[in-house]
C-alpha positions as a printed NumPy array, in Angstrom:
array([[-13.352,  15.101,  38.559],
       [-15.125,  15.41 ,  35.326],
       [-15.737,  12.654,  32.851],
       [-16.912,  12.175,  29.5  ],
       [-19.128,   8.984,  28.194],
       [-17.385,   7.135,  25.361],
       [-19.219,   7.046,  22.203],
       [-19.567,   3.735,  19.915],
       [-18.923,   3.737,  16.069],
       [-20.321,   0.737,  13.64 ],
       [-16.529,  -0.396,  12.579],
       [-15.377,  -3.569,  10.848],
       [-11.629,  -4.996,  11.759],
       [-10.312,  -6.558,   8.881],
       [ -7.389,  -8.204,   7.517],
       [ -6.552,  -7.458,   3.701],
       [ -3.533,  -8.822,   1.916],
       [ -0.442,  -7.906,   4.369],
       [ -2.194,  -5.325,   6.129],
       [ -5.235,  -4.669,   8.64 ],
       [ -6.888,  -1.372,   9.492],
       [-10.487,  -0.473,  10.67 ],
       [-13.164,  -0.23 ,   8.125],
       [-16.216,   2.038,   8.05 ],
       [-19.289,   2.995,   6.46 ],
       [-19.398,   6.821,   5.243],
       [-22.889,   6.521,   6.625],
       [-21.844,   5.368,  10.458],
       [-19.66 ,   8.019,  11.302],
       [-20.729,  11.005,  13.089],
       [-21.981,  13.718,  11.213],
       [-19.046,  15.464,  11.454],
       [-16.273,  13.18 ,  10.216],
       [-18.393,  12.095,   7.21 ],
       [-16.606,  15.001,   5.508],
       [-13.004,  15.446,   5.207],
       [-11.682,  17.643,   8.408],
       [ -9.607,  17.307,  11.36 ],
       [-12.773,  15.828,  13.092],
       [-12.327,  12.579,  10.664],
       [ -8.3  ,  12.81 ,  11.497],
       [ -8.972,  13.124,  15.358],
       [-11.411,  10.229,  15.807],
       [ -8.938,   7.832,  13.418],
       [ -5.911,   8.77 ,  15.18 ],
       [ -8.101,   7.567,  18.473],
       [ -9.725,   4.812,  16.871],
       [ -5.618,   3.363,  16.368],
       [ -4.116,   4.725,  19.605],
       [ -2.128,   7.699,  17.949],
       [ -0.031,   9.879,  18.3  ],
       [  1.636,   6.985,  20.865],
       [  4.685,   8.341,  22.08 ],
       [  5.597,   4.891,  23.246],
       [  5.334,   3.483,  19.853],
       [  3.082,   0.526,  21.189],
       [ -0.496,   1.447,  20.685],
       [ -1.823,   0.125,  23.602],
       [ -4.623,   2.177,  24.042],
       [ -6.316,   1.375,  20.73 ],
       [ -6.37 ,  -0.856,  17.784],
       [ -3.44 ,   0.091,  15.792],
       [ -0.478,  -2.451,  15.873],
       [  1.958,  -0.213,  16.113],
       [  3.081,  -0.515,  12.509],
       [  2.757,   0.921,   9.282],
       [  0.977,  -2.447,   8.217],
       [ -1.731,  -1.983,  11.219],
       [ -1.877,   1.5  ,  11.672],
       [ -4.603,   2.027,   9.213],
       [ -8.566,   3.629,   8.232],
       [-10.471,   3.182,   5.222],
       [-13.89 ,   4.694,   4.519],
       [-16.495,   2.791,   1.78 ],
       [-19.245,   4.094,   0.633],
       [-21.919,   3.906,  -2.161],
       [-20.135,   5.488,  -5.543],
       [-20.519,   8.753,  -6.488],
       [-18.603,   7.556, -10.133],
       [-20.457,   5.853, -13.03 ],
       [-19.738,   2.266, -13.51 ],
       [-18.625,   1.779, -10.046],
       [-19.976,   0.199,  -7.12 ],
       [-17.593,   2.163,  -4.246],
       [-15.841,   4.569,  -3.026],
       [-13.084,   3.977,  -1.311],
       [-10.989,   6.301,   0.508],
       [ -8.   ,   5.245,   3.056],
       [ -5.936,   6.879,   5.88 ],
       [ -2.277,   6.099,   7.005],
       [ -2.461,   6.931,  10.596],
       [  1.045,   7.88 ,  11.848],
       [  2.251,   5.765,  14.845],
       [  3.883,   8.887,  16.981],
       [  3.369,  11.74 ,  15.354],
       [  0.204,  14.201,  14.749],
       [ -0.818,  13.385,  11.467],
       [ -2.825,  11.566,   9.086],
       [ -1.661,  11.11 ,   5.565],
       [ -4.204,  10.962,   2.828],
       [ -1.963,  11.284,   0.248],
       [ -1.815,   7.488,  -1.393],
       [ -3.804,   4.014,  -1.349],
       [ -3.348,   1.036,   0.05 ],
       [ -2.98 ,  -1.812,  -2.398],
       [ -3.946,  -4.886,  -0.008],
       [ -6.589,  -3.128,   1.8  ],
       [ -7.725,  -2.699,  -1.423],
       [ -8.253,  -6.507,  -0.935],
       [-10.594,  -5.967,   1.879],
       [-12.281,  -3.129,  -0.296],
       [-13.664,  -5.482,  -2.616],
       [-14.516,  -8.263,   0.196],
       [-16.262,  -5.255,   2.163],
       [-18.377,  -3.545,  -0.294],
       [-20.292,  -6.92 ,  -0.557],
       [-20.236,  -7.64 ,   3.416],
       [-21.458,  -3.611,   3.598],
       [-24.515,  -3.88 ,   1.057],
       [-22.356,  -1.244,  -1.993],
       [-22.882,  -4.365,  -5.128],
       [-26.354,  -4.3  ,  -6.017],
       [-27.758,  -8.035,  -5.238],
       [-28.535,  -8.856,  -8.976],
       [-24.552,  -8.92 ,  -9.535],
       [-23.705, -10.849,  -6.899],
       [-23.925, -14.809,  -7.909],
       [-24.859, -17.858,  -5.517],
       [-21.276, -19.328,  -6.12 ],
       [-18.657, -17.905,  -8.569],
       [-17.11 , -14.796,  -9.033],
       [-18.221, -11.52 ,  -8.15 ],
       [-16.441,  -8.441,  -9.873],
       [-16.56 ,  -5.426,  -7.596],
       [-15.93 ,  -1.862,  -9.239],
       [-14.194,   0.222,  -6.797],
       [-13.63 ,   3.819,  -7.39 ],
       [-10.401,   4.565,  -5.221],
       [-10.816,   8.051,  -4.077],
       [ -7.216,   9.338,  -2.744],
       [ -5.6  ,   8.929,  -6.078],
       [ -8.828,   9.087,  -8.574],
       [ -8.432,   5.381, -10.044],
       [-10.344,   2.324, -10.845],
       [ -9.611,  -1.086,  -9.314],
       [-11.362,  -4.258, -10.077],
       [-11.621,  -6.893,  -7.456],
       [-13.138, -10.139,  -8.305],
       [-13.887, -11.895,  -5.231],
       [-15.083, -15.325,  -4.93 ],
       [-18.552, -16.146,  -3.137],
       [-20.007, -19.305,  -1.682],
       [-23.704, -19.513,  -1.233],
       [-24.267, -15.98 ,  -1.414],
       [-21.555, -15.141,   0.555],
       [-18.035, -13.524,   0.655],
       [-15.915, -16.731,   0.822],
       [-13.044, -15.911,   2.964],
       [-11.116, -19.082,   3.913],
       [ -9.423, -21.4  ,   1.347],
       [ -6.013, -22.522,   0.178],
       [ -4.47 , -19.229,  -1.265],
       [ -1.16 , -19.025,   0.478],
       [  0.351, -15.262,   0.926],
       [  3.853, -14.582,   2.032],
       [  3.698, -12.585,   5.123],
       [  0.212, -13.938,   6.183],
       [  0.107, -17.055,   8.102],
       [ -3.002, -18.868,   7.356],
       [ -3.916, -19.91 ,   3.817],
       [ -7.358, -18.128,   2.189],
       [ -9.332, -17.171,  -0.506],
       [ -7.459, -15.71 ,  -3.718],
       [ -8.868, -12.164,  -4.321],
       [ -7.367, -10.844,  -8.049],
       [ -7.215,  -7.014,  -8.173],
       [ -6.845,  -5.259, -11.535],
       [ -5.207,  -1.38 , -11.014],
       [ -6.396,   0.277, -13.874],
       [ -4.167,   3.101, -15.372],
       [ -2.515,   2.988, -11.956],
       [ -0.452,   5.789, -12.78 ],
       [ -0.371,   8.753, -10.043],
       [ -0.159,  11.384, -12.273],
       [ -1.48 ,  14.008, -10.08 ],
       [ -3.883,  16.846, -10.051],
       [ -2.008,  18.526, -12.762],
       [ -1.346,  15.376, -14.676],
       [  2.35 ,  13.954, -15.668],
       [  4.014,  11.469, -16.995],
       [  4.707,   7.127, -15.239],
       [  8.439,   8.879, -15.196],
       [  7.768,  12.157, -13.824],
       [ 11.248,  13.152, -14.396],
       [ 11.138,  12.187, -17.712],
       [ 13.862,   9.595, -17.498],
       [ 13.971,   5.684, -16.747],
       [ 17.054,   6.599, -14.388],
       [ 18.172,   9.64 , -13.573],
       [ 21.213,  10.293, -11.183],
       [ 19.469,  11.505,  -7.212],
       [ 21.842,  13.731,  -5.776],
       [ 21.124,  13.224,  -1.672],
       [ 22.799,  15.866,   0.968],
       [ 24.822,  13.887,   3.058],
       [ 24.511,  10.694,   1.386],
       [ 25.518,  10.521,  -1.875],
       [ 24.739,  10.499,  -6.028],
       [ 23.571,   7.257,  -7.259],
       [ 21.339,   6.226, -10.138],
       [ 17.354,   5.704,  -9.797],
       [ 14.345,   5.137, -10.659],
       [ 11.414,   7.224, -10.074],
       [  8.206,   6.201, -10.956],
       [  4.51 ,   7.001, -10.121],
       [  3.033,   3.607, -10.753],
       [  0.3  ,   2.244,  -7.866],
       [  2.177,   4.712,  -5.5  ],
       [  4.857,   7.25 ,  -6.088],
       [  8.09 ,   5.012,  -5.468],
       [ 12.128,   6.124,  -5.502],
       [ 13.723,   2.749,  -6.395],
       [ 17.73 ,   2.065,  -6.009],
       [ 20.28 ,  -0.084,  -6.402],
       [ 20.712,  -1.93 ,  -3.462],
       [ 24.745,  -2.439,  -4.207],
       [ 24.59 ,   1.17 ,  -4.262],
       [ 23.885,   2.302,  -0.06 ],
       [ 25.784,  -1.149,   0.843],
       [ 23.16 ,  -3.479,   1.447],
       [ 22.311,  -6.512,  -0.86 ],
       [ 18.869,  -6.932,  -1.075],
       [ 18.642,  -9.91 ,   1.217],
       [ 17.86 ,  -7.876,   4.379],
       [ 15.411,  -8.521,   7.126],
       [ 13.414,  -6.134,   8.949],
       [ 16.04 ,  -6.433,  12.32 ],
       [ 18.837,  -5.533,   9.94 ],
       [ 17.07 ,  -1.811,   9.218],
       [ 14.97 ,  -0.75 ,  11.598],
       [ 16.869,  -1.468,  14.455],
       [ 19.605,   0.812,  13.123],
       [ 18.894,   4.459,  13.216],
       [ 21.581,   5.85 ,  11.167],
       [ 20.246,   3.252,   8.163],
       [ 16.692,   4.984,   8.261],
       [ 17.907,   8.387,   8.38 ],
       [ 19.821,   7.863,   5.37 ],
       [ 16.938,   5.877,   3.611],
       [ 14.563,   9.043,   4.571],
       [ 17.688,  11.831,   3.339],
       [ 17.126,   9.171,  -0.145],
       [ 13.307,   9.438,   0.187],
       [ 13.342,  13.19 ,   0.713],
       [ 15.639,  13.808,  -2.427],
       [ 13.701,  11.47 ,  -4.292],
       [ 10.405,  13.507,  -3.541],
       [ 12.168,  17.003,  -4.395],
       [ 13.196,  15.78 ,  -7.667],
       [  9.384,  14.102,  -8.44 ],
       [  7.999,  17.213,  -7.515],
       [  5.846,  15.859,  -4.767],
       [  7.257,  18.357,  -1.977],
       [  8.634,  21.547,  -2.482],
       [ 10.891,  21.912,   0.784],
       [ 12.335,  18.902,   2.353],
       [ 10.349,  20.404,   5.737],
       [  7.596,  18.766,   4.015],
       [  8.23 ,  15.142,   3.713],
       [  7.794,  15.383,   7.562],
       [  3.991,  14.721,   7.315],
       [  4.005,  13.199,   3.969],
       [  5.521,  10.028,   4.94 ],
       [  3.062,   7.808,   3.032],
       [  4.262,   8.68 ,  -0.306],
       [  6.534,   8.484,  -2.204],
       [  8.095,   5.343,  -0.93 ],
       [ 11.749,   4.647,  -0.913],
       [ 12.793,   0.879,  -2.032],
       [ 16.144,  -1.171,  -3.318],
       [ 16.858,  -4.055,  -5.776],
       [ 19.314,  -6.613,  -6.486],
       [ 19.414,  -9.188,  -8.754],
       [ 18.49 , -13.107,  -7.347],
       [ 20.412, -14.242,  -4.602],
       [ 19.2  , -17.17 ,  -2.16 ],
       [ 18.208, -15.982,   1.53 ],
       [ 16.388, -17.03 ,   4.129],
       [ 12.87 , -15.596,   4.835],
       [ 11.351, -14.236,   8.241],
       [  9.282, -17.503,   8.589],
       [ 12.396, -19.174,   8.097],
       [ 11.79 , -20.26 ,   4.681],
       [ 14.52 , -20.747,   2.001],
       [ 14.212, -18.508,  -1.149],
       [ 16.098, -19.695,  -4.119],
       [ 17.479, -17.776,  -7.063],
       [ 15.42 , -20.113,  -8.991],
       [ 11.968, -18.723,  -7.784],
       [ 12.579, -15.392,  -8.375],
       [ 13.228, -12.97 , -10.739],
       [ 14.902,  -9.888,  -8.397],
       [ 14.671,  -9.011,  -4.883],
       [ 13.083,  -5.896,  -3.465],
       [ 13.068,  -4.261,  -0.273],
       [ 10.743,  -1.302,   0.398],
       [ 10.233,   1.327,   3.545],
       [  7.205,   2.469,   4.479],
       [  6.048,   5.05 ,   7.003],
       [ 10.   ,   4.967,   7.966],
       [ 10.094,   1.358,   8.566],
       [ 11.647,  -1.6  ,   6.549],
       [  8.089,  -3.237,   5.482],
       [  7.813,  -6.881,   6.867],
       [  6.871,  -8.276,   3.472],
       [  5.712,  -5.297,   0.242],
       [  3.168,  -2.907,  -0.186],
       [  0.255,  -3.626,  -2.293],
       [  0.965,  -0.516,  -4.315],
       [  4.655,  -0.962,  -3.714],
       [  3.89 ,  -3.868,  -6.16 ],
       [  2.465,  -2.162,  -8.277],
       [  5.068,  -0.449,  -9.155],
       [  7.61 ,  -3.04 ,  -9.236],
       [  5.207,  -4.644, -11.705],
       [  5.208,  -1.519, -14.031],
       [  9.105,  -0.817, -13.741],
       [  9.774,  -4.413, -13.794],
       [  7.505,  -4.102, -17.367],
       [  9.847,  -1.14 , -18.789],
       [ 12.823,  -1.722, -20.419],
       [ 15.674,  -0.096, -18.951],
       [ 14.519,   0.594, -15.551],
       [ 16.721,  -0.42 , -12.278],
       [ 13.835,  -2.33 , -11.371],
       [ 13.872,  -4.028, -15.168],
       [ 17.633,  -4.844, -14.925],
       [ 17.641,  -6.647, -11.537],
       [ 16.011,  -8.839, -13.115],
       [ 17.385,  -9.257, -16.206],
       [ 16.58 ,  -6.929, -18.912],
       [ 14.156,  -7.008, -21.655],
       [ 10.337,  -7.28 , -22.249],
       [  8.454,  -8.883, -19.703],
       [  4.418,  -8.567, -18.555],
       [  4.911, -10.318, -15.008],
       [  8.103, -10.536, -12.487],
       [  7.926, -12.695,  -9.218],
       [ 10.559, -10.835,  -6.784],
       [ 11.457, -11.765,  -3.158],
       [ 10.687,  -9.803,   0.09 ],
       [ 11.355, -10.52 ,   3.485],
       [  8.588, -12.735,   3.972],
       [  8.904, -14.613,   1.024],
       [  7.7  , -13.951,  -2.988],
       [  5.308, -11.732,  -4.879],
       [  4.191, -12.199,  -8.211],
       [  2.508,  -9.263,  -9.906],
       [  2.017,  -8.465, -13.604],
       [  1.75 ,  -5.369, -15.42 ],
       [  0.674,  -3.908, -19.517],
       [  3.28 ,  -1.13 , -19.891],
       [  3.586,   0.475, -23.589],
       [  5.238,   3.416, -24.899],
       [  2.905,   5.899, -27.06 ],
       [  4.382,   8.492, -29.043],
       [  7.442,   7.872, -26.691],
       [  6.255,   8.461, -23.435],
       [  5.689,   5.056, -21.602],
       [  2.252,   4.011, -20.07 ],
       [  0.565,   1.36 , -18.166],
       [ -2.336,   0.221, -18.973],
       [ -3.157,  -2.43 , -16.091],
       [ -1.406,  -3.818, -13.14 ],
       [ -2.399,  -7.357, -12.279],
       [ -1.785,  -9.377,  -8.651],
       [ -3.39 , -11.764,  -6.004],
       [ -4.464, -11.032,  -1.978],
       [ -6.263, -12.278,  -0.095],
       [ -8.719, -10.875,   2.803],
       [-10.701, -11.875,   5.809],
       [-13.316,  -9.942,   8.509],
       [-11.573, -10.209,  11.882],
       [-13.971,  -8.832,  13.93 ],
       [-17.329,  -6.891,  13.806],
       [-19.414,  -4.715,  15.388],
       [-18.03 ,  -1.161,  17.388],
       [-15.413,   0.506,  18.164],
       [-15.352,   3.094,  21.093],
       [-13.904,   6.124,  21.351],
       [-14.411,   9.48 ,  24.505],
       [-16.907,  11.542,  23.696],
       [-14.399,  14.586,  23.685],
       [-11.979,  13.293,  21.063],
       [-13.443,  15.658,  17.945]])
């Protein structure tokens, strides 16, 4: 019987806001996944353990969720006035496919953190103890994102008292600015791609029911929660242990992509499960949070649930945020109403581990609505360094 060596990659393991994924250099991998390439796809989808028909990822270092089944690749920026590039990779759990179509907003997080940990911010920027403001150049959707990221003696501080719902142990506050986080594609578009604030979504099988669809952070189908029977209060258990409920959330997703014009078949949203994502809202109600903590009507302005890769997410996506933020900002929207109506620059909503607050700069020019910057606070934290190991035969 044959065998073939394993070969080992320079990889970092790292935590950043709700989410973990391995991090490389550009530089480190093999020659031929430093280009994009089903080599690259190939030695991610080994690096997490996928495609794992058993849905556990036991033979690699995925955790067998959307929030852990993740790449990203930094490297020095190709874009004036920017210290990185960073490019990400949503490695699906059981199926043959990597999705490059979106960002992550909390590994974004561990972006900033990394680029100084990897040697991307020149030294002379970088202060003994303060803050150091790293200029990332997110490459999957072509947009700027500030992270200022506090150091200690030289050094990336990662532990301190910033508490994140959905993490357990208190860090270091990161702040991330998403500039212009609008997706508006390679032919350009509008925040409202449709060229509404609601429209009514028409889904086969399902139903017609108003929504909002909006391109902010990540492209993002938002409904009322009152509207497919739930009330915004739901925990993971109550959704993705219930197969009808996620084919009926996808049929939602699926019309919701067909109308953006992200897909042009519905066969398509089959390996584009990254974007857009699918999420309800409901106006305050008190409920009690996977860690078993109470949330009040009084701490929060609306509740949100979101899916992502297929899956009720255990707290909200980075970008998901985003563009709750924006909506939230817009006058009008579902997202707006739910909690309350009118102008507002910041909304705190509740998830099912807890609360978010995120704040966005949305204004309408020449009457077509636009956001300017999306503001909110992760955290991040190196896990473990050094290589990962993959066969020799995998690309």
């Amino acid at each position: 019987m044959s065998s073939v060596p394993q070969i080992k990659i320079p990889a970092t393991y790292m935590r950043g806001g709700t989410s973990k994924g391995v991090f490389f250099r550009l530089e480190d991998l093999p020659e031929a996944a430093q280009v994009p390439g089903k080599a690259r796809d190939k030695i991610f989808q080994r690096v997490i353990g996928s495609p794992d028909p058993y849905g556990a990822h036991i033979d690699g270092m995925g955790g067998a969720t959307s929030s852990t089944s993740k790449c990203v690749i930094l490297s020095k920026s190709t874009q004036p006035n920017h210290d990185v590039d960073y490019l990400y990779g949503q490695i699906s759990i059981d199926k043959d496919f990597v999705d490059w179509s979106g960002n992550c907003g909390n590994l974004s997080t561990g972006a900033g953190a990394f680029a100084i940990h990897a040697g991307y911010v020149d030294a002379a920027r970088i202060p003994q103890n303060g803050m150091c403001t790293v200029r990332i150049w997110q490459a999957n959707i072509k947009k700027t994102i500030i992270a200022h990221v506090p150091i200690t003696n030289g050094q990336v501080q990662e532990t301190g008292d910033f508490e994140l719902d959905g993490v357990t142990f208190p860090a270091a506050e990161i702040v991330l600015e998403f500039l212009d986080p609008s997706d508006e594609g390679e032919d350009g578009g509008s925040l409202f791609p449709t060229g509404n604030l609601v429209d009514q979504l028409e889904v086969p099988g399902v139903g017609s029911f108003p929504a909002t669809m909006i391109t902010a952070g990540i492209p993002t189908v938002f409904v009322n929660a009152e509207d497919i029977g739930y009330t915004g209060t739901e925990l993971r258990e109550a959704i993705n242990t219930d197969p009808a409920a996620l084919a009926r959330l996808e049929k939602i997703r699926v019309a919701g992509a067909l109308r953006m014009g992200l897909i042009k078949t519905p066969e398509e949203a089959a390996t584009r499960q990254h974007t857009p994502k699918i999420a309800f809202v409901a106006k305050p109600k008190n409920y009690t949070s996977s860690s078993g903590k109470a949330v009040t009507t009084d701490e929060v302005d609306l509740l949100v649930r979101a899916l992502s890769m297929g899956k009720l997410h255990h707290a909200m996506m980075g970008t998901a945020a985003v563009a709750i933020g924006t909506a939230a900002a817009v006058p009008g929207t579902l997202v707006n109403l739910a909690a309350g109506g009118g102008e507002r620059q910041a909304v705190r909503f509740g998830h099912p581990s807890g609360t978010l607050r995120v704040g966005a700069e949305a204004k309408q020019i020449k009457g077509e609505w636009t956001v300017t910057k999306a503001i909110m606070s992760r955290s991040a934290r190196i896990l473990m360094e050094g290589w990962v190991r993959i066969p020799g035969d995998t690309f």
